[in-house]
C-alpha angles and dihedrals in degrees: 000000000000088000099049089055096046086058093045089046097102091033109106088214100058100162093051080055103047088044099042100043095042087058094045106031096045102196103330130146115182115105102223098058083043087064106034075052089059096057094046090050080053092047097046089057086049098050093053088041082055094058095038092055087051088050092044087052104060094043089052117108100183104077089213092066100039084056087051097050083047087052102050089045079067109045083044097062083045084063102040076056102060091039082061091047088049097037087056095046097058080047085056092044105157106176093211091063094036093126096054098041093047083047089055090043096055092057104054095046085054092057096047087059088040088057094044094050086050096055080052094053086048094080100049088108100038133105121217126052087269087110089051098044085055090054108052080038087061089034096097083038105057098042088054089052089053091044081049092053087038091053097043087045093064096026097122094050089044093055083044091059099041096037094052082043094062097041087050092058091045087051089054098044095042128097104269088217097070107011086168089078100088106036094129103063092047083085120066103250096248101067102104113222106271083058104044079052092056093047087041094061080053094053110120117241118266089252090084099084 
């Protein structure tokens, strides 16, 4: 749980985060799987969204707003695109590369809430409470997808913190007399090398227990 609400601390919609990621993520701590959680929360709400715009479309009667329901089917699967994109690149982490593929992964979560804020826009003109019931359908979505931007946005400090948590609780459990034993697993299995060196230059000294 600590974990989880380490990684939901910047989101503006913590308790999206904390509910969403408890029921996805099970007991997990490992920060990449947290996060890759958090996109596939995001990705769950669009996909029904998906199917809902398609259903409030053919019982529309004023052809403005059952363009604008085609049109946010559309724009929805944009963004479901670019949450995969984003889902498969944490999957992928390589530490030495963390500022470009945080860099990648921005993007593309502003565009999903960019393309979610267009299907919105869609329905200014329109008649009916088609333009509402999309709202409040896109409602879970799009604060998942602004936890998700959030999340990325602090990613570096939040590995920091749950990394240093871990290693903590290792210091504390290890034999005192050769706390080198373990150095390895004070790094999540999936760093590659050029990144475990680069949190290993960051370790604290043994002095600390």
């Amino acid at each position: 749980m600590k974990a989880i609400q380490a990684i939901c601390q910047p989101t503006d919609y913590k308790d999206a985060c904390v509910n969403s990621l408890t029921s996805k993520a099970g007991n997990t701590t490992d920060p990449k799987d947290l996060v890759q959680a958090a996109f596939a929360s995001a990705m769950e709400h669009l996909s029904a969204a998906a199917k809902n715009s398609t259903l409030l479309q053919e019982l529309n009667k004023d052809p403005r707003a059952s363009q604008a329901l085609q049109n946010c089917e559309d724009l929805v699967n944009y963004a479901i695109d670019d949450l995969k994109k984003s889902f498969n690149q944490v999957g992928d982490f390589d530490y030495s590369k963390m500022d470009n593929i945080i860099a990648d992964i921005k993007i593309w979560l502003s565009a999903v809430i960019t393309y979610q804020e267009t299907c919105l826009d869609g329905f200014e003109n329109t008649t009916g409470d088609a333009g509402e019931k999309m709202r409040q359908i896109l409602k879970t979505s799009m604060e998942l997808s602004s936890n998700g931007l959030a999340i990325v946005g602090e990613v570096s400090s939040i590995l920091s913190n749950l990394q240093l948590a871990n290693l903590n609780r290792r210091l504390l459990s290890d034999d005192p007399a050769d706390p080198d034993n373990h150095i390895d697993d004070e790094f999540p299995y999936w760093s590659h090398s050029e990144g475990r060196k680069l949190l290993q230059a960051n370790v604290p000294s043994s002095n600390l227990t």
